[in-house]
C-alpha positions, 0 to 999 in steps of 0.5 A: 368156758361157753355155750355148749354146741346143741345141735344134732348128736353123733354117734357114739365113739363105738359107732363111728368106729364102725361107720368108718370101718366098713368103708373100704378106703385101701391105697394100693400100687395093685390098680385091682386093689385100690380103691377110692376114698371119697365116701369115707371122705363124705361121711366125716364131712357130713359128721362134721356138718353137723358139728358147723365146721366148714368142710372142703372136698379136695381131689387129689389132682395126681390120683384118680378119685382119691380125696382130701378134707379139710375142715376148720371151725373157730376163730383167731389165732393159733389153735390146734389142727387134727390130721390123719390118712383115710386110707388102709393096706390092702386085707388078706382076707384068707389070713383074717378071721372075720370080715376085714370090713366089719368091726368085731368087737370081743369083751376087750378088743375091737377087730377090722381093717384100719381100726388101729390104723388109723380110723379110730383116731378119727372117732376119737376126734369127732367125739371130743369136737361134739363135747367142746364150748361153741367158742374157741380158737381155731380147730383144725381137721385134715383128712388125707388120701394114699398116705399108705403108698404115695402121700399124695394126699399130704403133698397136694396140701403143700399147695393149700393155704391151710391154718397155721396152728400152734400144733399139729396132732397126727393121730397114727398109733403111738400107744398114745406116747408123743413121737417127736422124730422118725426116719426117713424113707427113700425106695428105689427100683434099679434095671440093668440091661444088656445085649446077653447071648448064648451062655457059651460065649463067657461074656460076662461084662454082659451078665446082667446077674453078674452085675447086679451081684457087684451092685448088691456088694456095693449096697451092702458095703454102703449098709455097712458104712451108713451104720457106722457113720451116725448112729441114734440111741433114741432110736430102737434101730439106732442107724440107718438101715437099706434093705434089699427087697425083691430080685427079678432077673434072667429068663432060661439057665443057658442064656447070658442074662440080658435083664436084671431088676432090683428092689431096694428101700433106705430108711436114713435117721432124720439128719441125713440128707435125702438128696445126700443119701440118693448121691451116695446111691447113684455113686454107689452103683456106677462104682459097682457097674464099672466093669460091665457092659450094662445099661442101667436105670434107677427110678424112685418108687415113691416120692422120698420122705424126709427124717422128721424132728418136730419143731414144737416149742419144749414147754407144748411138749411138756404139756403133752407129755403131761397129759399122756403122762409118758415121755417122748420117743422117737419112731422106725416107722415113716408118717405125714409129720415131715410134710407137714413141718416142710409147711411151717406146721410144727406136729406131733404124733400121737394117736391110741392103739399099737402100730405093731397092729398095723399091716397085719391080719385081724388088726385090733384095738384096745377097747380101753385106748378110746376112752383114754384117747378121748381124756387125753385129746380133750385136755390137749384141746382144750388147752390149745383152744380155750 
């Protein structure tokens, strides 16, 4: 197949889990809590230095201090990229019981903040890379910021002139299972307000509370209808779901409530329109407030994600699926692979560990799915690039 590449050896698998673990990197809506990812971002660039790929730092023009890598090396047409988000949810640190930012290892687990999600991808990546021919098509590997609040990283890629491979490998756990489509998610933040006034005046077109009430009646009844309106058996949660998450309203018992905030998430199944759904939304909730006499204000708290459905040609799928030897599912949860597909990028996902690891305390990984990941991403590389 080639030359082997001899130059400066990386660490071990269990090594680079380590490094990167201990690298804090949190995305988080908290400014006390967010934190930069440039290290983290230097750290693979240095590694991948030393493997000759051609590595560029990119700032993430909308986010103070937060970075994006891109890293390429080979030659041609086609190849396979590699991508990931640096970044983890913030750590409970009272919930967990060791440090979140030192990996723990037991006789069959590893233990730290982002070791499923998704560090160990990274290590899983690098390993494989270190082993490869020197010659081969074009490999591609993207490291991106904030993908756990905004995807701002992924989005400032829309602007790049990245390479056009012939897959795109997101490494997010998938229990290393190909996930071929998932939701999408749409998350808003609605605010009534009003003149109030004195409990004692019964004017209830100003009640804020009252209001929102109507709202959440009428949210709820469009729950009701988008389950009846498609439904996905592909999908464990086989409809789209809108969940009413936080409430805020009113300030004293004797008082007409003159505020009112409420906030809610839609995850719609990959053919249901984006801009569709947020019609619906304002329809819905001008219908509710109707009757009142209300100011009202929606605003997105995140940039809109669209469903994904991979564009991967079937016969690539079949490899992968040969190779992992599962069958393809579809996801609940949201990733970067729609962002990706929105650049002509065809992606699957496909990475080692649970994701019902990710988002909790004491988050860990199988010590058997990095040998596993590493077999399965070296047959899937080499098949794209040799």
């Amino acid at each position: 197949m080639g030359l082997i590449i001899h130059m400066k050896r990386l660490p071990t698998s269990m090594e680079l889990i380590q490094h990167l673990v201990q690298e804090p990197s949190v995305s988080s809506d908290d400014s006390q809590l967010d934190m930069s990812n440039r290290k983290l971002c230097e750290q693979l660039a240095n590694w991948l230095d030393d493997l000759k790929f051609t590595c560029k730092l990119q700032p993430v023009c909308e986010h103070k201090d937060k970075w994006n890598l891109i890293a390429t090396r080979g030659k041609g047409q086609g190849g396979i990229m590699l991508s990931g988000h640096t970044d983890t949810v913030p750590a409970d640190e009272q919930a967990w019981q060791s440090d979140p930012w030192k990996l723990t290892a037991s006789s069959q687990h590893l233990t730290g903040l982002g070791v499923t999600d998704m560090k160990a991808f990274f290590a899983v990546a690098l390993s494989v890379i270190n082993d490869l021919p020197a010659k081969h098509k074009p490999i591609t590997l993207i490291a991106t910021a904030d993908e756990e609040t905004t995807m701002a990283g992924a989005r400032a890629l829309q602007s790049q002139e990245l390479p056009k491979p012939t897959l795109n490998l997101i490494g997010e756990p998938t229990s290393l299972v190909p996930v071929v489509s998932h939701k999408g998610y749409q998350a808003y933040r609605l605010s009534l307000t009003s003149q109030g006034g004195h409990s004692s005046l019964n004017k209830h077109q100003y009640n804020c509370l009252d209001a929102m009430h109507s709202v959440m009646g009428k949210l709820m009844q469009l729950r009701n209808a988008l389950a009846h309106q498609t439904q996905n058996t592909q999908f464990k949660v086989p409809v789209s779901t809108l969940n009413l998450g936080t409430l805020k309203a009113g300030d004293a018992v004797n008082r007409i409530c003159a505020e009112a905030t409420l906030e809610f998430d839609i995850r719609p199944l990959p053919d249901l329109s984006g801009a569709a759904l947020e019609a619906l939304v304002q329809e819905t909730i001008i219908s509710a407030l109707a009757p009142f006499e209300v100011s009202r204000q929606l605003a997105p708290l995140y940039h809109p994600i669209d469903g994904f459905l991979t564009s991967c040609q079937h016969h690539h799928l079949e490899h992968l699926c040969d190779v992992s030897g599962t069958t393809a599912i579809t996801a609940d949860y949201v990733t970067e692979a729609s962002l990706f597909e929105q650049m002509g990028i065809p992606s699957i996902v496909l990475g080692p560990g649970s994701i019902d690891q990710a988002h909790r305390p004491n988050e860990q990984l199988p010590i058997a799915a990095i040998g596993e990941a590493e077999n399965i991403y070296q047959q899937i590389i080499s098949h794209y690039c040799f």
